[in-house]
C-alpha positions as CSV (number, residue, x, y, z in Angstrom):
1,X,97.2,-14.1,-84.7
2,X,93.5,-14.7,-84.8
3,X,92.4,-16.3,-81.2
4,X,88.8,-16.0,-81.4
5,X,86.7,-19.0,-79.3
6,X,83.6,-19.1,-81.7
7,X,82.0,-22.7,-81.3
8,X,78.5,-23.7,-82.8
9,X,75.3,-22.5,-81.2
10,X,74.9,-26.2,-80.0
11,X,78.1,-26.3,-78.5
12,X,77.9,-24.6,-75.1
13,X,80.8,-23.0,-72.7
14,X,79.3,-23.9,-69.1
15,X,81.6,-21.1,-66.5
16,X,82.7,-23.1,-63.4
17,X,86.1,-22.5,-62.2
18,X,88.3,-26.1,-61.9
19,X,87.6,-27.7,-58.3
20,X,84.9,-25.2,-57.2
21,X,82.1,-26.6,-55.6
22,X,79.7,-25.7,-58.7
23,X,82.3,-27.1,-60.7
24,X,81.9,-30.6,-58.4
25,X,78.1,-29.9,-58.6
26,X,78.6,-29.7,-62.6
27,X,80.5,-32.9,-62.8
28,X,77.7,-35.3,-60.7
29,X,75.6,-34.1,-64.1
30,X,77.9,-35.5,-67.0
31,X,79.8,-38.5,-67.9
32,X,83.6,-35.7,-67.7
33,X,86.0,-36.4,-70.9
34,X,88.4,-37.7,-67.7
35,X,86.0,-40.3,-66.6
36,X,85.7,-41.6,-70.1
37,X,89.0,-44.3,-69.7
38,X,87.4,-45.6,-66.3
39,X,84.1,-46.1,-68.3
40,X,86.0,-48.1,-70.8
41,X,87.6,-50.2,-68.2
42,X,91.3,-48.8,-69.3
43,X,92.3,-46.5,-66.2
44,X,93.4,-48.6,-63.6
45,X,93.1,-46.2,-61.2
46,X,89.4,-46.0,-60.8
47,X,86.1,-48.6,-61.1
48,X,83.2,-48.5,-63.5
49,X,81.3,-49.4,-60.3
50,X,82.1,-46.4,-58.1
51,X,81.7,-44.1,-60.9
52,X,78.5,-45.1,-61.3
53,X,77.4,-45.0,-58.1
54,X,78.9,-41.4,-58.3
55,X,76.9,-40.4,-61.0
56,X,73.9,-41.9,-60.2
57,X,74.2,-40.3,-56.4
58,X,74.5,-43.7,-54.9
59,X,77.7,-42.2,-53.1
60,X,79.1,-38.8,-53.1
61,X,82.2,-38.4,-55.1
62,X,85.6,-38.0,-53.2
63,X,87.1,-34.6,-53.6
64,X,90.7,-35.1,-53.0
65,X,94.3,-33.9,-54.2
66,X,97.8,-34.6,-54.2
67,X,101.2,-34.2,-55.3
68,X,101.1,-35.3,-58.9
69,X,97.3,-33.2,-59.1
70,X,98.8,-30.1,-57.6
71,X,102.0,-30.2,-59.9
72,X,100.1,-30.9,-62.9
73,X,97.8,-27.9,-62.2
74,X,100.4,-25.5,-61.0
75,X,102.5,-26.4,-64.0
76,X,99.8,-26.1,-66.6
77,X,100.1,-22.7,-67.5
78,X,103.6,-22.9,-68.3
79,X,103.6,-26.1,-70.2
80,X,101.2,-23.8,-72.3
81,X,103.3,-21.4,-72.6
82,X,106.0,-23.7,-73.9
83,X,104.0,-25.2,-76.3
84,X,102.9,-21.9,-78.2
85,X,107.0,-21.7,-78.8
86,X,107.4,-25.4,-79.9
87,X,108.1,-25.8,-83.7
88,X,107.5,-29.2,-84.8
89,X,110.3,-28.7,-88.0
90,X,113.0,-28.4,-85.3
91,X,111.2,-29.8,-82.1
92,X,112.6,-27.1,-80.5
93,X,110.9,-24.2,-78.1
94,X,113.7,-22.7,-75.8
95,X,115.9,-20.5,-78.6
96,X,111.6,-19.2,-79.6
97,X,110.8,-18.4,-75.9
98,X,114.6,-16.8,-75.0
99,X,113.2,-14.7,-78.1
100,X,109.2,-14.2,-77.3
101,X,108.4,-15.9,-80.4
102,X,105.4,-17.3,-80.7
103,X,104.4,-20.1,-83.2
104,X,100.7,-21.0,-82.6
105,X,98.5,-19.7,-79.8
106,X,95.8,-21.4,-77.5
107,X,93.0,-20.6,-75.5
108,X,92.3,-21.2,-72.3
109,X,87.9,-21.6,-71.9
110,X,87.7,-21.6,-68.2
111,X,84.6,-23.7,-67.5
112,X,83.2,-27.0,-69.5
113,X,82.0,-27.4,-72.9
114,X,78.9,-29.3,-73.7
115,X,77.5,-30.2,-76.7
116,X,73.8,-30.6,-77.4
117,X,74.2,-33.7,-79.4
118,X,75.4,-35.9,-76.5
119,X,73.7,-34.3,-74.1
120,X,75.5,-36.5,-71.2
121,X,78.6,-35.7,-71.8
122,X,81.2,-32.8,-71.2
123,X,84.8,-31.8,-71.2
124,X,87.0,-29.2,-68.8
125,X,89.6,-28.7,-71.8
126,X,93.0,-27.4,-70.3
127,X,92.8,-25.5,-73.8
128,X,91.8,-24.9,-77.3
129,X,93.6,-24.1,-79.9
130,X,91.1,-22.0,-82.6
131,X,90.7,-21.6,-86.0
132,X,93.3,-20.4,-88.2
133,X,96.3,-21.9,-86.1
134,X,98.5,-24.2,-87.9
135,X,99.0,-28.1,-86.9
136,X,101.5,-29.6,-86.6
137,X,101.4,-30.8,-90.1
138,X,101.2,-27.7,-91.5
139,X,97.6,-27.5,-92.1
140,X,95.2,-24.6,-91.0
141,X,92.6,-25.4,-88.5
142,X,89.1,-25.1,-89.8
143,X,87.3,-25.7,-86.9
144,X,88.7,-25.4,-83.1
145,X,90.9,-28.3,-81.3
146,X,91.4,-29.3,-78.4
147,X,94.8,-29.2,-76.0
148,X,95.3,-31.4,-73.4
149,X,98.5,-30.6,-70.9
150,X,99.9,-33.4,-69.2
151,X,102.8,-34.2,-66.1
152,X,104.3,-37.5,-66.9
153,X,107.1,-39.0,-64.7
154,X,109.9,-40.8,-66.4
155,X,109.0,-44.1,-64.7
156,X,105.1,-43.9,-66.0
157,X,106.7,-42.8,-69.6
158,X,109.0,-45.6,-70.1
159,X,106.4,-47.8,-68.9
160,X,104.1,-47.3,-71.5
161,X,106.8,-47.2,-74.0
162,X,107.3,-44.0,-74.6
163,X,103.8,-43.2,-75.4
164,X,100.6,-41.6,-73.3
165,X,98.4,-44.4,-71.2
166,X,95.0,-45.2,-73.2
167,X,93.0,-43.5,-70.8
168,X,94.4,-40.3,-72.3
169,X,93.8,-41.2,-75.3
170,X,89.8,-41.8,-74.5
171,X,90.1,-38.4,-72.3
172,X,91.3,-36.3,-75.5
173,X,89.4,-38.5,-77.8
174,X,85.9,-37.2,-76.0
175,X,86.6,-33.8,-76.0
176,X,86.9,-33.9,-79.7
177,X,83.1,-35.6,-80.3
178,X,82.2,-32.7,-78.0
179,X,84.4,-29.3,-80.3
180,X,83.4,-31.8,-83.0
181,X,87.0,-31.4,-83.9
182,X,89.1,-33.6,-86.3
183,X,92.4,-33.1,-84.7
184,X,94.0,-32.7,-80.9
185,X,97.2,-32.1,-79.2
186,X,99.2,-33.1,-76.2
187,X,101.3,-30.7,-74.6
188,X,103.2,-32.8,-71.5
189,X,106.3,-32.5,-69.4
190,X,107.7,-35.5,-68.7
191,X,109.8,-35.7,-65.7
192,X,110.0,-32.1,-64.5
193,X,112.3,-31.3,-67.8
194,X,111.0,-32.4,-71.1
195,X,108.8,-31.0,-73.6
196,X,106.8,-33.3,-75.7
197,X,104.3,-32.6,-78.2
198,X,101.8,-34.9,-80.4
């Protein structure tokens, strides 16, 4: 399968490994595809106020972690690997694993992509799916799109109805102005023990 990252000469990879301190120095310069919801005023777990007093140096941003952060992190590359097995005929992924075969494939870019059409923007994509890999319409990508991978608890999941908070949305939404892509995936585990994909 073809797996080649080519993006557009005005569409930069920027190499800063996730939660190293020129990562954190990184993020203080752009407005992050996961700060876009807060912007908005749709992620209730951060202000407007303190990221902009972040970004404009006012204060310096917290760098802290927990359980849900570690988990989603650890569990990433798995969730990853589960997803390059899912077929969306059969929503099904476990008989194409137990058999090592792969449907689509992914990229993971290691560092932020920046685009020099919105200069104050960026986006730490968990991964790319390139050109030539189907969707799951059927339809060959012309163009690289982006993959976020989520951890959802159950409770957080039924809350919103069975579907992903807005402030997802706004996060995935972003990176695809920056890979000037037309189409985007989520790849989440919800509750330790489901696979979904849309």
């Amino acid at each position: 399968m073809h797996t080649d990252l080519t993006l557009p000469e005005h569409i930069k990879l920027i190499n800063a490994p996730v939660h190293s301190e020129e990562w954190h120095k990184h993020r203080k310069r752009y407005i992050g595809a996961s700060e876009t919801g807060t912007i908005l005023g749709i992620n209730k777990w951060a202000t407007r106020a303190k990221t902009w007093q972040e970004k404009s140096g006012q204060v310096e941003g917290q760098h802290f972690d927990n359980e849900p952060m570690y988990w989603g992190r650890t569990l990433e590359a798995h969730i990853a690997t589960a997803w390059k097995h899912y077929d969306f005929t059969t929503n099904e992924y476990l008989e194409n694993a137990g058999r090592g075969h792969i449907i689509r494939e992914c990229i993971e870019p290691g560092g932020f992509l920046v685009n020099d059409k919105y200069p104050w923007l960026s986006a730490a994509n968990d991964r790319i799916i390139p050109v030539g890999q189907p969707t799951m319409f059927g339809e060959i990508l012309a163009s690289p799109a982006p993959l976020e991978i989520k951890t959802v608890d159950h409770y957080a999941h039924n809350v919103n109805l069975s579907e992903l908070p807005p402030y997802y949305e706004a996060q995935i939404m972003q990176q695809m102005i920056i890979i000037e892509s037309g189409y985007a995936e989520f790849a989440y585990l919800v509750g330790g023990q489901k696979l979904k994909v849309e």
